[in-house]
C-alpha positions in Angstrom: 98.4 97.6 100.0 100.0 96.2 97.0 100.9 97.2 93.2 98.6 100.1 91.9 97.6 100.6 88.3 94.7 102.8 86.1 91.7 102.2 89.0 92.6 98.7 90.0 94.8 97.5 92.5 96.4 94.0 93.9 97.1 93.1 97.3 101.2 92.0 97.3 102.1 89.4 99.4 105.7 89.9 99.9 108.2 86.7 100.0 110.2 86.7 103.0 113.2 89.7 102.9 111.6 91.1 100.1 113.1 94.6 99.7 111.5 97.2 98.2 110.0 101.7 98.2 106.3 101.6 99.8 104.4 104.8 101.2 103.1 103.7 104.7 99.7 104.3 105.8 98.7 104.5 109.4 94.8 104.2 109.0 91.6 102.9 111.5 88.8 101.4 109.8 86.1 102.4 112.1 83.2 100.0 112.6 81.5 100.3 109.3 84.1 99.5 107.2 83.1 97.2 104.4 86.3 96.6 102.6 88.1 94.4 105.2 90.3 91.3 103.4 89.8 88.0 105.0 90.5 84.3 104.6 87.7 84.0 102.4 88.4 87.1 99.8 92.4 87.1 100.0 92.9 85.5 96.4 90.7 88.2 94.7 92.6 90.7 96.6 96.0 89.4 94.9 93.8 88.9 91.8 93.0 92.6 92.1 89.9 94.6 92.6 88.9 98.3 92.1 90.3 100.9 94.3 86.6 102.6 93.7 85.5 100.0 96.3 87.7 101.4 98.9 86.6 103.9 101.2 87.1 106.9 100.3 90.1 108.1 102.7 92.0 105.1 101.7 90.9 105.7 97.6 92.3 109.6 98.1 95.8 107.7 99.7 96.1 105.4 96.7 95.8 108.5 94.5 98.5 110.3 96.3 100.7 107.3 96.4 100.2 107.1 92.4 101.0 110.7 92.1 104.4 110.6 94.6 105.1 107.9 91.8 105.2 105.4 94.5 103.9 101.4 93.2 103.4 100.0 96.6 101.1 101.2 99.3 
């Protein structure tokens, strides 16, 4: 997802064969999801946002990846 710091995070947009340590998450939306990143909100993504507007599954995985001491998710 990107860097993660005290309840706000930013969408990373890696250059090209960037190397770096990232937890993976393998995750489905679902059709109600309301926290999709488009065309249209991609540069307040990078800005960064609050992970309390994530849902909650994916706010509880940006937790854990804080407390594994992990910066990228």
């Amino acid at each position: 997802m990107g860097e993660i710091g005290d309840g706000i995070a930013k969408l990373y947009v890696p250059a090209a064969g960037t190397e770096g340590e990232y937890v993976a998450l393998s995750y489905c939306c679902g059709t109600t999801n309301h926290f999709t990143t488009t065309s249209d909100n991609i540069s307040d993504r990078i800005d960064g946002f609050n992970i309390s507007e994530l849902p909650r599954t994916v706010f509880e995985v940006v937790q854990a990846t804080r407390e594994l001491g992990f910066r990228y998710l």
